[in-house]
N, C-alpha and C positions, 0 to 999 in steps of 0.2 A: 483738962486744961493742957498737962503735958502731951497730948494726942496731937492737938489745936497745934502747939507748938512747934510741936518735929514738922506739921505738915508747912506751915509756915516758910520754918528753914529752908526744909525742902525745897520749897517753892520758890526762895529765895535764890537758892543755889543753882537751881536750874534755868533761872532767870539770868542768872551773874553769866552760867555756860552758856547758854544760847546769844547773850549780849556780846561777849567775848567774841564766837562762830561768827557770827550776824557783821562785825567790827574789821574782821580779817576779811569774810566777804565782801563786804563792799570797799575793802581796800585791793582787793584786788579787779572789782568791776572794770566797766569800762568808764573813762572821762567825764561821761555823761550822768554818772552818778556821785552823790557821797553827801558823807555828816558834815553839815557846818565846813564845808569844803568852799569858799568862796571861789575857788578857779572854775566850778562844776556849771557847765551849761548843758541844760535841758534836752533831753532825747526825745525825737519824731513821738515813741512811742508814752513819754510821759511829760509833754512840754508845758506843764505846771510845776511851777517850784512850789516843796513847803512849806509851811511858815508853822512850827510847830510850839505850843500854848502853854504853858505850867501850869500848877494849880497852887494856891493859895499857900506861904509859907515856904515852896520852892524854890530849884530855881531849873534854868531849861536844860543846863547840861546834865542837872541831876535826875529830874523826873522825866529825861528822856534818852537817858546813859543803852536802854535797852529799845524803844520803839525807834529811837532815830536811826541807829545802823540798821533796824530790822530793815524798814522802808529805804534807805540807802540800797542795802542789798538789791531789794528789789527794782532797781535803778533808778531813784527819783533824787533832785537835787536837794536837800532837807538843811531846813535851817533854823536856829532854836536862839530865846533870845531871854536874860532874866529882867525882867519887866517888874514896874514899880518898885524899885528898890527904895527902902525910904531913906538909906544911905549908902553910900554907892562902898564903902568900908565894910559892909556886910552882906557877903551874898544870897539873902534872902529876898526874895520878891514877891510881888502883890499885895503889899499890905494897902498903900497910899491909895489913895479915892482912885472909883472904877474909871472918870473921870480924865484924869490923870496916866493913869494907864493907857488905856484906850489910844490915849494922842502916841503913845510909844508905842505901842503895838506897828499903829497905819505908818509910822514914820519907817519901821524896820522894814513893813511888806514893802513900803517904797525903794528900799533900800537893797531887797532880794530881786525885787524886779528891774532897777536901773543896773544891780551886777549877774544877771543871767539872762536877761533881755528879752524876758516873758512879759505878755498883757496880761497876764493875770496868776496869782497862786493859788495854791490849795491850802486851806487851814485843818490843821486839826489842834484839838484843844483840850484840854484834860481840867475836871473841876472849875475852879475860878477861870481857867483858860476858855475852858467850854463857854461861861458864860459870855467873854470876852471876843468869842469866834463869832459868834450872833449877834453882840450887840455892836461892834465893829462895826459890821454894814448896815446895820439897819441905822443905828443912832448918829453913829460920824459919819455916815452912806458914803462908804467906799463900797458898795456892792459889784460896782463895775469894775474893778479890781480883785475880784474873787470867782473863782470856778467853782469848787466844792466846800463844804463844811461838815468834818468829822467832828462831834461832838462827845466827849465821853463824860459824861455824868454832870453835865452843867446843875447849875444850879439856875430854872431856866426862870422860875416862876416862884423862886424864893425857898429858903430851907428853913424845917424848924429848926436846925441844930448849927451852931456858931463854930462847931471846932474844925474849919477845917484847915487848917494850922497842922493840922495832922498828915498831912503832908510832907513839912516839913519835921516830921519827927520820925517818919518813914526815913527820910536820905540822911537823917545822924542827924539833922543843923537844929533841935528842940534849944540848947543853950541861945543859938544866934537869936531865932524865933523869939526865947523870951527877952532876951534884951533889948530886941528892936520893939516888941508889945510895951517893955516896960518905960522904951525914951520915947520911941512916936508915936505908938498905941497903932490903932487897924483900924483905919475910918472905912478900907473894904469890907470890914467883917460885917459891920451894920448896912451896907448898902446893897448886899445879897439875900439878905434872912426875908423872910415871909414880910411883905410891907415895905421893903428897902427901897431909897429913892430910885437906884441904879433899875431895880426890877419893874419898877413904876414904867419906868421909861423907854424897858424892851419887849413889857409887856403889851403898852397903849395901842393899840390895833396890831394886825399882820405881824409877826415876827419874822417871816420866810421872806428875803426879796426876790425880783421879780430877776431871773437868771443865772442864780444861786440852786447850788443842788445840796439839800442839806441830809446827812446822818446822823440821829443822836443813840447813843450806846449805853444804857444803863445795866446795873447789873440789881440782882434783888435780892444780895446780900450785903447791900450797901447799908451801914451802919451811919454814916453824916451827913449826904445828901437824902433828906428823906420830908416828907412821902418821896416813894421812890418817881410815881407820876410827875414829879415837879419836875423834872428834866425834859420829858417830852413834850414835844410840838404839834398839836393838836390840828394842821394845816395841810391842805393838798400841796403836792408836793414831797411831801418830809417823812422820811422813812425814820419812827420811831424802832427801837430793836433794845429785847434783854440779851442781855450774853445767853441767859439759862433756855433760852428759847431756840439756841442751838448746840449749846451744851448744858444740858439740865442738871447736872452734879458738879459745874463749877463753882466753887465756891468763893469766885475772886470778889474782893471788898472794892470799896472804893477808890481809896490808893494802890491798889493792887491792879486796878484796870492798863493803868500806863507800863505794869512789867507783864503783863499774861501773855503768852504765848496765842491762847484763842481769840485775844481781844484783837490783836496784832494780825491776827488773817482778816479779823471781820473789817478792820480798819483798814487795807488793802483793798481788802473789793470792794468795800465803800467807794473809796480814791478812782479803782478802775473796775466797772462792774459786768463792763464790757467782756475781761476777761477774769472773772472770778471763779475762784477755785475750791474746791470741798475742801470743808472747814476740818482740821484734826483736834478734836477736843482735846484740852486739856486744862491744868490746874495753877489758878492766880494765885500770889498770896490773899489769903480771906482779912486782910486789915483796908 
């Protein structure tokens, strides 16, 4: 257990440095990139802004403190948003119906597109995000407002396991999390699990639309999203992918996917695959 730990930390720490690196990089970019940088207009070479997803319990500046500068660096316009807050006093998000969310989500991409004056963005999405990246176009069909879809570990097709709150007990906010469980409760909890109406309804034919380039990114030391197949998409088209299928001894969990350093390359050449670059293995937190 104390092995598990230190490697954790570790993981932790290296994540907080590289986040850091990544944060000064793309402050020193050019114009054309940055975090939640509203002045930031899109470059010839990446003229999709991001629209980047939280997952369940989150919120965007926290579980994306490290992917979002990464990809900033990389010169893309990146922009993160905390969605379904069930009170706007606590910044936890995604609890409130998928529903609900959803209409916040399409309202923001409209909101990155009318202020960087792109036809279309790029999502990616982590957990409950994931699931949100997919059902976005397909059920509120805004497809023709979307270029790409990174998905990391949706919950695509239902989870046996309910905790993924766990999340937010990764970024510190486990107190917030339980207060907002104990006054509004989490009517998203129920509408992702195996049978949920929200699943119902992303499931019911094609999940992949038609002009959409989707990635979904699982890892198969995921302990909450599981079976871990529930995430992928089973569709021409759609590049399913494990982490471990190009780094075989990482051990990143599922919260862990949004700080890994190799998740962060593979979600890159996802985005651009055009110019996609050998991946440098290395190690996720395993929670």
């Amino acid at each position: 257990m104390r092995t598990v730990l230190r490697r954790a930390a570790a993981s932790l720490v290296a994540a907080a440095l590289l986040a850091s690196t990544f944060t000064a990089s793309a402050q020193a970019a050019a114009p054309s990139s940055g975090f939640d940088n509203w002045s930031c207009k899109p470059s010839a070479a990446h003229p999709n802004p991001l629209v980047l997803l939280h997952g369940l319990g989150g919120n965007g500046p926290g579980n994306y403190s490290f992917l979002g500068p990464y990809l900033a660096a990389k010169g893309y316009c990146a922009f993160t948003l905390t969605y379904g807050q069930a009170t706007p006093a606590i910044p936890v998000g995604g609890t409130v119906s998928i529903v609900q969310s959803s209409a916040e989500i399409e309202a923001f991409v409209d909101r990155v597109r009318a202020s960087t004056g792109a036809a279309k963005v790029d999502i990616v999405g982590h957990s409950e995000g994931g699931f949100q990246s997919l059902y976005g176009p397909k059920v509120r069909g805004y497809a023709s407002k979307v270029g790409k879809v990174v998905a990391l570990a949706p919950p695509t097709h239902g989870t046996t396991f309910g905790g993924l709150v766990s999340v937010g007990d990764y970024l510190g906010l486990r107190p917030l999390v339980d207060q907002v469980l104990r006054e509004f409760g989490c009517p998203a909890c129920d509408e992702i699990i195996v049978g949920g109406a929200e699943v119902a309804k992303l499931t019911a034919g094609p999940i992949a639309q038609a002009g959409v380039k989707y990635t979904v990114i699982a890892s198969r030391a995921d302990l909450l999203v599981t079976p871990h197949e529930t995430s992928f998409i089973r569709e021409p088209g759609v590049r399913n992918e494990f982490v471990q299928d190009t780094c075989p001894l990482d051990p990143v969990g599922h919260v862990g996917l949004a700080f890994d350093p190799t998740v962060a390359q593979l979600v890159a050449n996802a985005l651009d695959p055009a110019h996609a670059s050998h991946v440098l293995c290395g190690f996720g937190p395993p929670l």
